[in-house]
NUKOLBA-139537 format. One record per residue (C-alpha): residue number from 1; x, y, z. Coordinates in Angstrom, 1 decimal, padded with zeros to 4 digits. Example, Ala and Ser with C-alpha at 12.3 -4.5 7.8 and 13.67 -1.06 7.14 Angstrom:
residues 2
1 / 012.3 / -004.5 / 007.8 $
2 / 013.7 / -001.1 / 007.1 $
end
This chain:
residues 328
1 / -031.7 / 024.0 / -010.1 $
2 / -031.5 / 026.8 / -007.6 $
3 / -030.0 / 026.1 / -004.3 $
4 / -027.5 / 023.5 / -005.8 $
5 / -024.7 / 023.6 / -004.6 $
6 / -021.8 / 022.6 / -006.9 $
7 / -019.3 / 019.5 / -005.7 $
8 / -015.5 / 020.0 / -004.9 $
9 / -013.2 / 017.8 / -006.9 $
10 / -009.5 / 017.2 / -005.4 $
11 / -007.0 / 015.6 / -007.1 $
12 / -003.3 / 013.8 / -005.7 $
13 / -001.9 / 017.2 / -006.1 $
14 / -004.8 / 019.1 / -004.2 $
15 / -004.9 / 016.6 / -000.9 $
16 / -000.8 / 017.7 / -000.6 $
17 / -000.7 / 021.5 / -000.6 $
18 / -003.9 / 020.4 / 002.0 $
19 / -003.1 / 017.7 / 004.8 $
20 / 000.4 / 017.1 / 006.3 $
21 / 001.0 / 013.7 / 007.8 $
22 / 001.0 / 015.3 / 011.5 $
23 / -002.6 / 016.4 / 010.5 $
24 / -003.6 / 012.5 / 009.3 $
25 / -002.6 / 011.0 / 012.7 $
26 / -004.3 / 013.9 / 014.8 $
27 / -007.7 / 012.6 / 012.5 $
28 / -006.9 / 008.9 / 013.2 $
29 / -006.8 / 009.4 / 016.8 $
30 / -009.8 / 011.5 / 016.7 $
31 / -011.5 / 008.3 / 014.4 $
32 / -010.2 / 005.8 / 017.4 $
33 / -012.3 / 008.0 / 019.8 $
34 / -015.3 / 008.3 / 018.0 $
35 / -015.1 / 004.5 / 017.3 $
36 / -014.4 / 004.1 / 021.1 $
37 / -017.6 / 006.2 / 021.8 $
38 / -019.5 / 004.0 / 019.0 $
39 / -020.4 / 007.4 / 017.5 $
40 / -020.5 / 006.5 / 013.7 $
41 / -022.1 / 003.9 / 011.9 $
42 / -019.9 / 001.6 / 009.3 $
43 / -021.6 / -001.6 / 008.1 $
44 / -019.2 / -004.2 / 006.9 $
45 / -017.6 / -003.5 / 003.6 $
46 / -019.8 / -004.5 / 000.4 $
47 / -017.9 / -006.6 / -002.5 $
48 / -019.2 / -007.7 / -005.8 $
49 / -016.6 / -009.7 / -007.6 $
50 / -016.8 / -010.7 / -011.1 $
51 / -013.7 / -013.6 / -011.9 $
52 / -010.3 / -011.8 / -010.5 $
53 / -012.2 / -008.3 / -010.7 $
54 / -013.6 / -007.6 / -007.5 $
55 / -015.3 / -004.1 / -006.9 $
56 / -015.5 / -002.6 / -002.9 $
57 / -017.9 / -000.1 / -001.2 $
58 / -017.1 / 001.4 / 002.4 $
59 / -019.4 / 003.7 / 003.2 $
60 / -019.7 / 005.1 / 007.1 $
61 / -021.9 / 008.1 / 009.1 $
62 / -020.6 / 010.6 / 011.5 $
63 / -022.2 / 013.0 / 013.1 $
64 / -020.0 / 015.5 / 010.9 $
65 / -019.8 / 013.7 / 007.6 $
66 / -021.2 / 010.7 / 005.5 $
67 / -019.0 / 009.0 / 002.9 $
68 / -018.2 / 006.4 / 000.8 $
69 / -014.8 / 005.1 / -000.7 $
70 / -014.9 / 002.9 / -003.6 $
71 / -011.9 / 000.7 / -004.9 $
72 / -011.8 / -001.6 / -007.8 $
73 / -009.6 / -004.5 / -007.7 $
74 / -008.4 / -005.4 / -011.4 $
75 / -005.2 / -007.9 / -010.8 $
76 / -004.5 / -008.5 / -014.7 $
77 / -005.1 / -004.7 / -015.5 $
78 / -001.0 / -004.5 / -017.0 $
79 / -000.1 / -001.6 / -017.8 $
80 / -002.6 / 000.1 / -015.7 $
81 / -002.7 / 000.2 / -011.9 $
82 / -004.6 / -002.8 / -010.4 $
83 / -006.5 / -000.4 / -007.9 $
84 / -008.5 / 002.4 / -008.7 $
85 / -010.3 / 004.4 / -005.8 $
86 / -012.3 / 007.8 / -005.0 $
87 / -014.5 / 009.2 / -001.7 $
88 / -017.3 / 011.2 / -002.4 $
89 / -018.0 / 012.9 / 000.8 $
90 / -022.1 / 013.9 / 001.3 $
91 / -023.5 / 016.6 / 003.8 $
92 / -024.8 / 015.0 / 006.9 $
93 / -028.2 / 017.0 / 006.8 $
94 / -029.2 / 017.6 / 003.3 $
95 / -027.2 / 014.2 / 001.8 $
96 / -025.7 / 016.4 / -001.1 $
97 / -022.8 / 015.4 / -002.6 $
98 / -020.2 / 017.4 / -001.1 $
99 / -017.0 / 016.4 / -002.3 $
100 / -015.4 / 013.8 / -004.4 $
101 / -011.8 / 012.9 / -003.8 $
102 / -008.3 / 011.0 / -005.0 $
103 / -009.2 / 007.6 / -002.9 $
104 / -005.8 / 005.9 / -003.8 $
105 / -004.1 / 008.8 / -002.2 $
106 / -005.9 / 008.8 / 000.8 $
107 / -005.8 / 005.6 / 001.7 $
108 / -002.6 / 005.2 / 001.8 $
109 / -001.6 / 008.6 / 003.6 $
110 / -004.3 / 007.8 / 006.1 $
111 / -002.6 / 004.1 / 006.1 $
112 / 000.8 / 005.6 / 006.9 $
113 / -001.2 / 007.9 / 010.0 $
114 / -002.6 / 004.7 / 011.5 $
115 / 000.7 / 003.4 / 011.8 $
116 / 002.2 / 007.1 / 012.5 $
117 / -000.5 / 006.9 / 015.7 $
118 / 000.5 / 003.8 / 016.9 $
119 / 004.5 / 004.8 / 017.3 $
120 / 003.3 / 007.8 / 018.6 $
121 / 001.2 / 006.3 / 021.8 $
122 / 002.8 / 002.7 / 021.6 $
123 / 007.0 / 003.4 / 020.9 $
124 / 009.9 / 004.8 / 023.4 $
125 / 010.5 / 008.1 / 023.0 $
126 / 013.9 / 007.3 / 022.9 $
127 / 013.4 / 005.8 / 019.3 $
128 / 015.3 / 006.6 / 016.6 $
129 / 016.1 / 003.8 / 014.5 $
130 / 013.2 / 002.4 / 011.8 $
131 / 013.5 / -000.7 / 009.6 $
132 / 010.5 / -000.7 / 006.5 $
133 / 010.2 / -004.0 / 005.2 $
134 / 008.3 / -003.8 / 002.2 $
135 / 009.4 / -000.8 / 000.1 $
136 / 006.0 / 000.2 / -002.0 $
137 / 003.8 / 003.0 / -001.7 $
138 / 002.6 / 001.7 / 001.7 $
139 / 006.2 / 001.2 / 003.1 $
140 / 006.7 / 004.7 / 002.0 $
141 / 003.8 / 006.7 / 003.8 $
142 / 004.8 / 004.4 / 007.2 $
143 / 008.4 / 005.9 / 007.0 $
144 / 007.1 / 009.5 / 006.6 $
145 / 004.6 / 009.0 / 009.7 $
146 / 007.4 / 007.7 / 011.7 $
147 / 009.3 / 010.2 / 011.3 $
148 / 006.6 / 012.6 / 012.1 $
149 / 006.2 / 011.0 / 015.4 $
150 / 010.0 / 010.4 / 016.2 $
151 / 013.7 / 012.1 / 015.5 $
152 / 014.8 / 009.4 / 013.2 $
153 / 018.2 / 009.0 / 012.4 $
154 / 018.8 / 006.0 / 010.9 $
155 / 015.8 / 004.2 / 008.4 $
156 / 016.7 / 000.6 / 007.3 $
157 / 015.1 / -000.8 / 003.9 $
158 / 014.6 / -004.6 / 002.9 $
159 / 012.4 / -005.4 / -000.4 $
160 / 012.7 / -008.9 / -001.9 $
161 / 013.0 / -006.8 / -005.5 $
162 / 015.6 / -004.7 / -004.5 $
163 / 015.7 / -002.9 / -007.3 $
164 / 012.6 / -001.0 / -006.2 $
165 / 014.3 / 000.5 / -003.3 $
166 / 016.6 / 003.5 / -005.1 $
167 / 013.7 / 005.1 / -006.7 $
168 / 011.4 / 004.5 / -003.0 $
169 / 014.4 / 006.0 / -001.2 $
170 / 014.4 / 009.2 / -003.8 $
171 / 010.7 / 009.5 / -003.0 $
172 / 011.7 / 009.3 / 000.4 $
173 / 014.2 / 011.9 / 000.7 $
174 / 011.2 / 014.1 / -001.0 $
175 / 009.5 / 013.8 / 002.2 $
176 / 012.1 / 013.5 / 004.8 $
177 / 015.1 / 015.2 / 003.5 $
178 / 018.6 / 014.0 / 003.3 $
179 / 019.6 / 014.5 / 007.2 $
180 / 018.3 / 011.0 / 008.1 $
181 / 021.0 / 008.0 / 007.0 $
182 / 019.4 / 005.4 / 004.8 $
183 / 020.4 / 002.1 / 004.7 $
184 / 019.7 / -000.4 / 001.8 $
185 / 020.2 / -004.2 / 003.3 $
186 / 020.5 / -007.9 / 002.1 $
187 / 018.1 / -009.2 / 004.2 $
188 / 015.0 / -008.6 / 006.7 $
189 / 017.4 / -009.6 / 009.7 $
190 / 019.6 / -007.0 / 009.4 $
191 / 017.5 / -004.5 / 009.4 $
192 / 015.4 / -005.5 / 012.0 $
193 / 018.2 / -006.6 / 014.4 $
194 / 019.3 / -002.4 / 014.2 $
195 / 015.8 / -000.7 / 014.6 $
196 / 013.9 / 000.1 / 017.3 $
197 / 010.4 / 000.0 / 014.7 $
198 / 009.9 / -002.1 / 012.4 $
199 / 007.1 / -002.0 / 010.2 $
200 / 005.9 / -004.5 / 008.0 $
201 / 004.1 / -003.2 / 004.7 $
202 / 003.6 / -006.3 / 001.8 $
203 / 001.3 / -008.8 / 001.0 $
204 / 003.3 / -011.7 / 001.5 $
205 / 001.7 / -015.1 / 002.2 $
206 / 004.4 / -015.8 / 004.3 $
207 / 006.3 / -014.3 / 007.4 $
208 / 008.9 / -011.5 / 006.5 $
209 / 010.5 / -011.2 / 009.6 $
210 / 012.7 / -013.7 / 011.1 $
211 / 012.1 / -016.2 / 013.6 $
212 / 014.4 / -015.5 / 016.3 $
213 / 012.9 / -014.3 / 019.4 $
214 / 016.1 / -012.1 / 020.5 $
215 / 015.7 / -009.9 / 017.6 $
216 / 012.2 / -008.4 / 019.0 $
217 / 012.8 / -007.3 / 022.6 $
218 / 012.0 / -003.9 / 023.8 $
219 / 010.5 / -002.8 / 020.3 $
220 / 007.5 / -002.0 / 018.4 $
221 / 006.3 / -003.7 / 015.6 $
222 / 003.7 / -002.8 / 013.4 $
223 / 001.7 / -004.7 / 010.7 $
224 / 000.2 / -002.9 / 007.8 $
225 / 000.3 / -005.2 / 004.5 $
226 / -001.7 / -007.9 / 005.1 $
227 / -005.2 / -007.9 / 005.4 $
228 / -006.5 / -011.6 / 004.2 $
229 / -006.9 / -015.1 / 006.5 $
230 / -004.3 / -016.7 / 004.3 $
231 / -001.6 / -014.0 / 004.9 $
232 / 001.0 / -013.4 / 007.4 $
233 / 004.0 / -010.8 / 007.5 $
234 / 004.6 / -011.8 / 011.7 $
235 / 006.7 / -015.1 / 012.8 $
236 / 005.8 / -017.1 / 015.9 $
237 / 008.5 / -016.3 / 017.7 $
238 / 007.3 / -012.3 / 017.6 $
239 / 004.3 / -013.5 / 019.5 $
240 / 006.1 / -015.0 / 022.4 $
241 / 008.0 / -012.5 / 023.0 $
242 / 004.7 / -009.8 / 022.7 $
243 / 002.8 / -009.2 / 025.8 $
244 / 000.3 / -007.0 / 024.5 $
245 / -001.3 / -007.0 / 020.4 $
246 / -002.8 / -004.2 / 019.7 $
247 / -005.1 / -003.4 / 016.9 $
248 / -006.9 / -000.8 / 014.9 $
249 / -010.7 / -002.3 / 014.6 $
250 / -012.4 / -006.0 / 015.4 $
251 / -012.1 / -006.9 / 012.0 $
252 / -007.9 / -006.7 / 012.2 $
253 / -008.3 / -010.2 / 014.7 $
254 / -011.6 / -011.2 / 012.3 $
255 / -009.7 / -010.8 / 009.1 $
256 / -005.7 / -011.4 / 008.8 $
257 / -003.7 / -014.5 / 009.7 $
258 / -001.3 / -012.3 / 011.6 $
259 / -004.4 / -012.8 / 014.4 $
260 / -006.2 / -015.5 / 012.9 $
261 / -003.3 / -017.8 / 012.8 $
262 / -001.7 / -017.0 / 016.2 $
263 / -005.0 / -017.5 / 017.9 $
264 / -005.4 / -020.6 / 016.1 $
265 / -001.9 / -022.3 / 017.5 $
266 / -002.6 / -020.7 / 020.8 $
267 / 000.7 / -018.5 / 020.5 $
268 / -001.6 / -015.6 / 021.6 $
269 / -005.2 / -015.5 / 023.9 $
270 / -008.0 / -013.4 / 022.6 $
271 / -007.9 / -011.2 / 026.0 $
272 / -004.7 / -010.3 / 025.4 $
273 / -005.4 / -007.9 / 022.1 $
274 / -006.2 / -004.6 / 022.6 $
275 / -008.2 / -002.5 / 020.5 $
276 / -006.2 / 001.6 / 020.4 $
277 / -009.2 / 002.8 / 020.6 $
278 / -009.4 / 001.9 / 024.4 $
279 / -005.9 / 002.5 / 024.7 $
280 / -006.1 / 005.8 / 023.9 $
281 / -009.2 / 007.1 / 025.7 $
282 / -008.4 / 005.3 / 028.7 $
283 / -003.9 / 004.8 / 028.7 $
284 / -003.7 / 004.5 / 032.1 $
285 / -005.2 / 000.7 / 032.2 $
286 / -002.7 / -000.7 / 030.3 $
287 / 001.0 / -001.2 / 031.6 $
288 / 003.6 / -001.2 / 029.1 $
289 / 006.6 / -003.7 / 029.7 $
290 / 009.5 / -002.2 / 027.5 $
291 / 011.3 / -005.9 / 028.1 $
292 / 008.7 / -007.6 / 026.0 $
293 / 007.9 / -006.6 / 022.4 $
294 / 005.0 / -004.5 / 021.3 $
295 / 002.7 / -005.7 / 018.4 $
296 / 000.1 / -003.1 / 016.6 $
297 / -001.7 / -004.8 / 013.5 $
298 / -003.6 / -003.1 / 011.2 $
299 / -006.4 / -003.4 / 008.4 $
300 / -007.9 / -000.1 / 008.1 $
301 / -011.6 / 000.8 / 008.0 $
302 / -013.8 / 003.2 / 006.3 $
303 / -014.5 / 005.2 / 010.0 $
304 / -010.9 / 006.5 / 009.3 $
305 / -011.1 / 007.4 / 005.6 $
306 / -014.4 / 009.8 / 006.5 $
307 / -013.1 / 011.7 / 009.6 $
308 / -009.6 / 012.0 / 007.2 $
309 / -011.7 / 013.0 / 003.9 $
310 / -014.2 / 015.2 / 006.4 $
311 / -010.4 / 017.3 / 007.3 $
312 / -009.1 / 017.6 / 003.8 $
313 / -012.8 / 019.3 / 002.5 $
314 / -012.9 / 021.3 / 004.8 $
315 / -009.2 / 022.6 / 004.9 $
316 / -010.1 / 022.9 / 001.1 $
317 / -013.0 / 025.1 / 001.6 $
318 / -011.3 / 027.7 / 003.7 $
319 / -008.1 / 027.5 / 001.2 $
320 / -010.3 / 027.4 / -001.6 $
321 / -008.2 / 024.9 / -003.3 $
322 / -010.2 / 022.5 / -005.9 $
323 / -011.9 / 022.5 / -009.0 $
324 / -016.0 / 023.1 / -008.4 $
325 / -018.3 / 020.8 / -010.4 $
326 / -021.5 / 021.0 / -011.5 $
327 / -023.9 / 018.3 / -013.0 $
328 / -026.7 / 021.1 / -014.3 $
end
């Protein structure tokens, strides 16, 4: 059909000769001001389960882009990968398919900016020592936005299956090189009685971190890995020690226990969590006290997997890296 334009397909290895980490956090702090602005439109996130299979649309409008990423959920999918995920990217005035991309990738490098942003507005500059707890492919884009937002020297790992941690710090030292000293450690408290950020990147049902409220003074803490009512990565005693919780959307205190549960046992009052969004358009409000902990929690949303997707395409374009599809 004349006038057709053909679609841009980028893979994994496409997305990484296109968008450094620096780049992601710039886009999620351009995301927090559009959702600040309330210039996009994102319903709530469509599911269709079927038994333990669970399928996910997030689709959202900017003024620049419309987009949709889809995930499936398959827990008993062994050997495979339980998620599989893609954005197709549309043209905001004709509605074409513009653009259909790796969505496993981009979450979780857009993941690891949302954190990256948070250190970068929220942490001492002065920071330079990072414990990951949680060493999967999450924990792994959070230590390579860190250190894109601060000069780390020292990075602390803790995984319950510690055997996972060599090949995670190889992958690491990929990123980051081999200047920064890496620490393996026996357990959670040691790592987080050394850092000055910890992030917190599993689905654990359970608190990670331990609860001792000397461990959390004058640091940052940020939450990544849980994102369901029944979960919890955060102990009470971080919340007492917290004077301001910030997070990335209403549906981080609507969503995870590390809100829910908090609120629930009055450990934390709703007026006391701050979206970034305000934070960033409008810093000045909001004292920080560097004697009382900092607390970012996280669950994502589709506004920041458009304006991120929206970058890559069109960095793509003017590289003219891709594979161009047709369906005529």
């Amino acid at each position: 059909m004349k006038g057709v334009r053909k679609i841009l397909f980028l893979n994994q290895s496409d997305m990484k000769k296109i968008i450094t980490m620096k780049d992601a956090i710039d886009s999620i702090d351009e995301a927090y001001k559009l959702y600040e602005k309330k210039e996009f439109l994102m319903p709530q996130r469509m599911q269709v389960s079927n038994n333990l299979n669970t399928l996910l649309l997030m689709p959202c409008f900017i003024n620049q882009a419309i987009g949709t990423k889809i995930v499936t959920v398959f827990p008993q999918n062994t050997p495979l990968p339980t998620l599989h995920s893609l954005v197709i990217l549309n043209n905001p005035r004709t509605g074409e398919i513009q653009a259909i991309m790796d969505g496993s990738f981009l979450t979780g490098f857009r993941t690891g900016a949302i954190g990256g942003s948070a250190i970068r507005h929220l942490a001492a500059e002065t920071a330079t020592k990072l414990a990951i707890i949680g060493t999967g492919v999450q924990g792994l884009y959070q230590a390579i936005a860190a250190c894109t937002e601060r000069r780390m020297t020292d990075i602390y790992l803790f995984n319950r299956t510690r055997d996972k941690i060599p090949q995670f710090k190889k992958e690491l030292q990929k990123w980051i090189g081999t200047d920064i000293r890496i620490h393996t450690v026996l357990h959670a408290e040691d790592a987080v009685k050394e850092a000055d950020i910890i992030i917190t990147a599993t689905n654990s049902y359970e608190p990670v971190l331990p609860d001792k409220q000397e461990l959390y003074k004058n640091k940052i803490v940020i939450g990544i890995g849980s994102f369901q009512k029944e979960m919890q990565e955060f102990p009470d005693a971080l919340y007492k020690t917290a004077e301001h919780l910030f997070v990335d959307s209403e549906d981080a205190i609507k969503e995870t226990g590390d809100i829910i549960i908090p609120l629930q046992k009055k450990l934390i009052h709703r007026d006391s969590i701050i979206h970034m969004s305000n934070y960033i358009v409008n810093k000045e409000k909001i004292i920080l006290n560097r004697e009382k902990s900092i607390v970012f929690k996280s669950t994502g949303m589709a506004l920041f997997d458009i304006v991120v997707a929206n970058f890559i395409y069109k960095k793509a374009v003017k590289k003219n890296i891709g594979i161009r599809l047709s369906f005529s």
